[in-house]
Every structure is written in C-alpha cells, then in structure tokens.
MDAnalysis code that builds the backbone (N, CA, C; Angstrom):
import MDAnalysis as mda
import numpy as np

u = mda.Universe.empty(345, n_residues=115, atom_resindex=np.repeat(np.arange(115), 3), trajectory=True)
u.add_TopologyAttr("name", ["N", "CA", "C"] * 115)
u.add_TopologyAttr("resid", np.arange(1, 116))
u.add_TopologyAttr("resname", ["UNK", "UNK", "UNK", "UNK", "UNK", "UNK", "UNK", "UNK", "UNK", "UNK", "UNK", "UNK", "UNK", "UNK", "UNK", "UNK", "UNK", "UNK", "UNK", "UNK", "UNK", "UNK", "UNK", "UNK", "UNK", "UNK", "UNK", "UNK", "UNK", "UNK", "UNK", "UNK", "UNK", "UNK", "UNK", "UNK", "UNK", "UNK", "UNK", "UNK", "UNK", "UNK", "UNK", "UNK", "UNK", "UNK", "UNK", "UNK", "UNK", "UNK", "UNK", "UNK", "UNK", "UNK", "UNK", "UNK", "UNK", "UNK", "UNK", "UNK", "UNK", "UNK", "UNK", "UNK", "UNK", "UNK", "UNK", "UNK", "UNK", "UNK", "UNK", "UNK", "UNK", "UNK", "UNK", "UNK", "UNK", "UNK", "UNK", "UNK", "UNK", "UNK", "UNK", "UNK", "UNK", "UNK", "UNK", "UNK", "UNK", "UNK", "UNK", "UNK", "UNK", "UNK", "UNK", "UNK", "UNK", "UNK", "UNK", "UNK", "UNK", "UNK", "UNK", "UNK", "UNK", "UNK", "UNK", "UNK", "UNK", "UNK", "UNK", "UNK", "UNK", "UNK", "UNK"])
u.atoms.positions = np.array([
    [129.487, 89.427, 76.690],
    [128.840, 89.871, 77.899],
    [129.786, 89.664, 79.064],
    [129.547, 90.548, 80.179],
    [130.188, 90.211, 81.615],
    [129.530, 89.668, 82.520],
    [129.544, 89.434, 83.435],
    [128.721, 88.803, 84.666],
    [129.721, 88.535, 85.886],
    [129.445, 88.513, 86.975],
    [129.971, 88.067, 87.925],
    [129.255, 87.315, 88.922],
    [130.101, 86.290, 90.219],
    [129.163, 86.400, 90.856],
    [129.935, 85.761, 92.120],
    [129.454, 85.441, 93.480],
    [130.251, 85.611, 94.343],
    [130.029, 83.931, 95.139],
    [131.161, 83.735, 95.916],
    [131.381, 82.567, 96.863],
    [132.164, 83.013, 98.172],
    [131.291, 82.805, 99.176],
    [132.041, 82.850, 100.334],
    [132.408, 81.651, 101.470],
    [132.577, 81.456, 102.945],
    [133.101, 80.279, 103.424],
    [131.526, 79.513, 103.559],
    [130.482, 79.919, 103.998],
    [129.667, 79.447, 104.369],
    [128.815, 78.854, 102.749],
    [128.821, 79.508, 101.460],
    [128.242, 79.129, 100.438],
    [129.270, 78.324, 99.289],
    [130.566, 77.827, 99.864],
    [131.194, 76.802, 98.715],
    [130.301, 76.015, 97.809],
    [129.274, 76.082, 98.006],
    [128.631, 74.832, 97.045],
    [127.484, 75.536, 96.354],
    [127.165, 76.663, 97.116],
    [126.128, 77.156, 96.564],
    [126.598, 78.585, 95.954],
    [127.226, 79.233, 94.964],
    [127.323, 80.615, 94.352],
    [126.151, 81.530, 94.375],
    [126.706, 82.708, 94.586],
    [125.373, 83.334, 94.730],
    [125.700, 84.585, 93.204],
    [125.090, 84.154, 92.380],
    [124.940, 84.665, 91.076],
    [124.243, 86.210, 90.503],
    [125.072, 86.627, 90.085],
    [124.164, 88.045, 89.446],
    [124.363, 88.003, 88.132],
    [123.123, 89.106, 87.825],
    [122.802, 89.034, 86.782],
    [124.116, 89.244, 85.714],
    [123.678, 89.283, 84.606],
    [124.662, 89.801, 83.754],
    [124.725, 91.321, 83.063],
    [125.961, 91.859, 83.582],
    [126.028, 93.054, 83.884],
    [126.195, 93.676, 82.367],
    [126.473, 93.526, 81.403],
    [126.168, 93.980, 80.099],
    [126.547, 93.170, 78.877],
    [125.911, 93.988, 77.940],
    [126.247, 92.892, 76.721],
    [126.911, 94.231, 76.131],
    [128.144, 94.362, 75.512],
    [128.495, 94.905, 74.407],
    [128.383, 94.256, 73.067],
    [128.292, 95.481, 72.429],
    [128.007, 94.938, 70.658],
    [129.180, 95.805, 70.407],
    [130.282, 94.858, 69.366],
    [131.229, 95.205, 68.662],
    [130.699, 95.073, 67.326],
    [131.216, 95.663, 66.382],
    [131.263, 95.793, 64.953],
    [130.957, 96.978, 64.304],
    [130.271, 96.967, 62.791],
    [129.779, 98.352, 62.199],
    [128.795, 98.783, 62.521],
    [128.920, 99.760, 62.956],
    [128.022, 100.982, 63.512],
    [126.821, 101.153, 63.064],
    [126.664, 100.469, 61.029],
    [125.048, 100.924, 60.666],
    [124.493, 99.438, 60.797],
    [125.593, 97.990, 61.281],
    [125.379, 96.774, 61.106],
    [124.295, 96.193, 62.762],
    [124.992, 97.363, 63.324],
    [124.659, 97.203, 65.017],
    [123.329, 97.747, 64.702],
    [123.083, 98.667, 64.429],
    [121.674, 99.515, 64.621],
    [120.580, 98.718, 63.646],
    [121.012, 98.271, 62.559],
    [120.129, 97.252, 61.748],
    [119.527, 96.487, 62.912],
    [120.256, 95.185, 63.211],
    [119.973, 94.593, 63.893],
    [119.398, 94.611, 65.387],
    [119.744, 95.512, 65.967],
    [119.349, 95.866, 67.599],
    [118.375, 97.407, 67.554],
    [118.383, 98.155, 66.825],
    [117.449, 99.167, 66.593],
    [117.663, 99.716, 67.842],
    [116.085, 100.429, 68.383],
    [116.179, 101.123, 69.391],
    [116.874, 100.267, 70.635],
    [116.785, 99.320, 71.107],
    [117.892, 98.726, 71.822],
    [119.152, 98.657, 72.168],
    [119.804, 99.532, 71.403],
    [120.687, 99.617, 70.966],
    [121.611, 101.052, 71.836],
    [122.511, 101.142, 73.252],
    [122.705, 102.073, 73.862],
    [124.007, 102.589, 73.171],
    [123.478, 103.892, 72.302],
    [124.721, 104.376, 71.484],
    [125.533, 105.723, 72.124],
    [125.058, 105.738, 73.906],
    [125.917, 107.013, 74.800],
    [127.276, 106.888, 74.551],
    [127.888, 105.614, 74.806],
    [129.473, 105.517, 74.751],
    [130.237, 106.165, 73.547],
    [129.058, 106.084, 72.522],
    [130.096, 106.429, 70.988],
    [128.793, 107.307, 70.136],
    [128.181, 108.359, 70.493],
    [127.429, 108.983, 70.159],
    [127.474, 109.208, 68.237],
    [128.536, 110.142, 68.100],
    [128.906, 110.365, 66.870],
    [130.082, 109.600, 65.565],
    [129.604, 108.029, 65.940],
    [130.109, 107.240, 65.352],
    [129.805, 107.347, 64.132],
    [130.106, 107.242, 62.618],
    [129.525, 107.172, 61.160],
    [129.236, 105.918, 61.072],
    [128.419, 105.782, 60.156],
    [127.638, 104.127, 59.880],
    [128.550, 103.105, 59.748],
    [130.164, 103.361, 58.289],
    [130.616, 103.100, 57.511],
    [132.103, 102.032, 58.881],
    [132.035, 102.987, 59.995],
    [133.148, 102.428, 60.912],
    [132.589, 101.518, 61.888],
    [133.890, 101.078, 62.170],
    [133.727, 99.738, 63.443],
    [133.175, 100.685, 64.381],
    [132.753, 99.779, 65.729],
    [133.083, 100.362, 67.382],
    [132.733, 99.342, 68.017],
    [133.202, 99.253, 69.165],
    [133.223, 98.532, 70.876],
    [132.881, 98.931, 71.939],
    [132.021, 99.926, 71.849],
    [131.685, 101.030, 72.718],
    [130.065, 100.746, 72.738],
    [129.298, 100.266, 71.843],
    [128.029, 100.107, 71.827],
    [127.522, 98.770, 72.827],
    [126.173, 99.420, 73.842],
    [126.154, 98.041, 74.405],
    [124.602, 97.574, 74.540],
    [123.442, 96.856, 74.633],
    [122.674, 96.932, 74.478],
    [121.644, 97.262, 75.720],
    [120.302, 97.897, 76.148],
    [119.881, 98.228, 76.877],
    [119.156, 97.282, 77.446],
    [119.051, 95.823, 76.986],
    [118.449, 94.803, 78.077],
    [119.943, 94.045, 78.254],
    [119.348, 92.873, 79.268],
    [120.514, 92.082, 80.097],
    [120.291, 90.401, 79.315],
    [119.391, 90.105, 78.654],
    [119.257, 89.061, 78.765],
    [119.349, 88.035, 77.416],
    [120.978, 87.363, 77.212],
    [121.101, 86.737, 75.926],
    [120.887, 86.485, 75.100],
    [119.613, 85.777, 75.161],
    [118.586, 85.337, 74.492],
    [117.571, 86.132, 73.666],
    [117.822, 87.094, 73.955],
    [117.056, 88.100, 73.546],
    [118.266, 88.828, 72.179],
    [119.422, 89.085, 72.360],
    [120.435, 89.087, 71.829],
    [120.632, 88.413, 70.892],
    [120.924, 87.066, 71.148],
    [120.441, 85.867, 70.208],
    [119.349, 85.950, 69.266],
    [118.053, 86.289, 69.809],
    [117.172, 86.065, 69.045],
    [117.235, 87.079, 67.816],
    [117.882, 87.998, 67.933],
    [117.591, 89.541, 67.369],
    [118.708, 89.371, 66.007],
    [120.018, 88.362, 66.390],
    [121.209, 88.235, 65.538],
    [120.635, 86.698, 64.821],
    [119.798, 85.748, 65.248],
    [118.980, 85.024, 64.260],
    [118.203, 85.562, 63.021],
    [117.161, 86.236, 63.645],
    [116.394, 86.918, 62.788],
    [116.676, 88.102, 61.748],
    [117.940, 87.903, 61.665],
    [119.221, 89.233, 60.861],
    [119.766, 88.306, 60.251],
    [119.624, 87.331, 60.464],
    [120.084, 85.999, 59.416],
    [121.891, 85.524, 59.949],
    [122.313, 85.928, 61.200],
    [123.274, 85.344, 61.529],
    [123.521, 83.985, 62.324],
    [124.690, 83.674, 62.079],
    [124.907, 82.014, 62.963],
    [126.206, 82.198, 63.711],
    [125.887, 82.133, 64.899],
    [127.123, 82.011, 66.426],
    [128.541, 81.368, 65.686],
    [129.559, 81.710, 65.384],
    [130.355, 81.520, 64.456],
    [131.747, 80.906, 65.666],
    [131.871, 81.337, 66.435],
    [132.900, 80.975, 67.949],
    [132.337, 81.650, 69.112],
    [133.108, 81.361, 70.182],
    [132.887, 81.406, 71.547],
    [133.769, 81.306, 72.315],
    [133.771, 81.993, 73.338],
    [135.454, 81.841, 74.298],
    [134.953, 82.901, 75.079],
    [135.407, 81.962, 76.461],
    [135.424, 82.418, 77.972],
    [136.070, 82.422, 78.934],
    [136.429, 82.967, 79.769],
    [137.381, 82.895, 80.762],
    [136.717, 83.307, 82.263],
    [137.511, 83.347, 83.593],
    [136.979, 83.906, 84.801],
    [138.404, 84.292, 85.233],
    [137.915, 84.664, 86.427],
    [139.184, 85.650, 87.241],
    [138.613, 85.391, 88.677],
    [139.554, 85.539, 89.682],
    [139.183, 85.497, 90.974],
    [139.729, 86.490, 91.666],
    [139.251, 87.352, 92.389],
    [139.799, 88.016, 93.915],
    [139.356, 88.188, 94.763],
    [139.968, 88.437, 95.709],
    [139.394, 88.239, 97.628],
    [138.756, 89.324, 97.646],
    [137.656, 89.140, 98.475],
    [136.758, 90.103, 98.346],
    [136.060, 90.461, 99.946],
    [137.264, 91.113, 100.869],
    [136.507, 91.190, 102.206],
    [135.196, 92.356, 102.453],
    [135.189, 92.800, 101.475],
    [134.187, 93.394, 101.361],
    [132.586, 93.048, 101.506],
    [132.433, 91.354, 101.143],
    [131.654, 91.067, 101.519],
    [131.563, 91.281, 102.955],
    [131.843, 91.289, 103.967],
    [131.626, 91.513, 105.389],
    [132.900, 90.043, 105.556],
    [132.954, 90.250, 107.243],
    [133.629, 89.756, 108.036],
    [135.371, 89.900, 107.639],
    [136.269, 89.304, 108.047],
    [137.603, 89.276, 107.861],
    [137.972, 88.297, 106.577],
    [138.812, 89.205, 105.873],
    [139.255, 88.946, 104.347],
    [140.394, 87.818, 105.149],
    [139.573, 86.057, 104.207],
    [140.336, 85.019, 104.466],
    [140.268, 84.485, 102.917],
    [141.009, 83.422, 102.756],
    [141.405, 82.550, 101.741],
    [139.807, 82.288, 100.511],
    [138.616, 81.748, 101.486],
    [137.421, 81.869, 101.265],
    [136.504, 82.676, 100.610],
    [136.747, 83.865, 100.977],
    [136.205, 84.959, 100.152],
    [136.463, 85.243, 98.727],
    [135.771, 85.181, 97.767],
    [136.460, 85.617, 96.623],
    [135.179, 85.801, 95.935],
    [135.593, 86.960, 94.986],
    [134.647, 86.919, 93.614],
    [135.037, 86.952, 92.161],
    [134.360, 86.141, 92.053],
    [134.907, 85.811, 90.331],
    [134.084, 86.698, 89.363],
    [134.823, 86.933, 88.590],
    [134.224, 87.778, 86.958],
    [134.412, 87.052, 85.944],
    [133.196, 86.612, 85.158],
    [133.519, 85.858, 83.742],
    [133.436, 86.368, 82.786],
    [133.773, 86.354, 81.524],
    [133.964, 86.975, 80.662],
    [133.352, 86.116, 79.346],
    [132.362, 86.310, 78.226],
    [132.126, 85.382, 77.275],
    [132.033, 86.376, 76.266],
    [132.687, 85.848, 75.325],
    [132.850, 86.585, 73.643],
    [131.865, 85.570, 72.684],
    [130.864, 85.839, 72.174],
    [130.175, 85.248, 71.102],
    [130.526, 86.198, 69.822],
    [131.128, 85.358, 69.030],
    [131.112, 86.126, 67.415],
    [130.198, 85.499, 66.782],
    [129.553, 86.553, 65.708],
    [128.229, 85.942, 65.093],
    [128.583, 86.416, 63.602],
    [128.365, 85.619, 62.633],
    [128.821, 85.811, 60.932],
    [127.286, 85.680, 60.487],
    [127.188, 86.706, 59.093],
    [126.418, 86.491, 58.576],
    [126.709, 86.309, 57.319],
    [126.162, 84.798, 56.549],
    [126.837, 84.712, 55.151],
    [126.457, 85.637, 54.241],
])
C-alpha cells in the first residue's frame, strides 16, 4: 500500500495524516481474483490470463484490514514486510516554501505465502 501524509512549521508534533491511497495486489491473476473477488479493481490490466503474474491489480477499498482479513481466510500467513518514506518540500501547502514544509510518502510491501 501507499499513503502519505503531511507536516508543516506550525504542526511538528502533530502530522496531519491521510488516508491510504491504495493497496495494490501483485501476483497470479486467477490467485488475486480467488481471494479478493469482486473487490478486486482489474481496469489497469483488463485482459490479463489467469495462468500469469501482474502488478497492475489494486483493490477497491482503502482499508488493510480488510485486505488482511480476506488473505487469512484464503489460508495465507504475512510471510515479510518492508517499508520506507521519502520527503519533499511542499510549498504548496500555502505560505513561502521553507525548510519546514515537507511531505512525506510511505511505502509498505506485505508478502503473504500460502502453504
């Protein structure tokens, strides 16, 4: 999934958080649709075959857990995890682009195995 969310001079302590902006589903194409069914937003890669990978599939709610719950009940277990962030100035929020301004983007990869 991605997410971002923002800090400016007056909110150092307090981030002001958004939601999480999507979940992609990587893997096989008939493995994704098993598991996520109609949930499952297949615009990016329409005419994918069952039998192949893709990274293009992403799901139509926002919320992990729900994700989670769906790759439990498919009989999988969270297998690794790895995250990172990024920062840039962001005068866009309003006033004059200083040191202060910035917005960060995080990035989290969950791989999930099923024995």
């Amino acid at each position: 999934y991605r997410g971002s969310y923002t800090m400016g001079r007056e909110a150092q302590a307090d981030a002001k958080f958004r939601r999480v902006a999507r979940i992609t589903v990587c893997g096989k194409t008939a493995l994704a649709k098993e598991v996520f069914g109609d949930t499952l937003n297949e615009s990016r890669d329409p005419d994918r075959p069952p039998e192949r990978y893709t990274a293009r599939y992403y799901l139509k709610f926002n919320f992990l857990e729900q994700a989670f719950d769906r790759l439990s009940e498919a009989g999988f277990r969270m297998a690794a995890c790895s995250s990172t962030g990024t920062c840039a100035f962001a005068p866009e929020l309003g006033g004059p682009a200083t040191a202060d301004d910035k917005i960060w983007t995080s990035y989290t990869e969950y791989v999930f195995c099923r024995d």
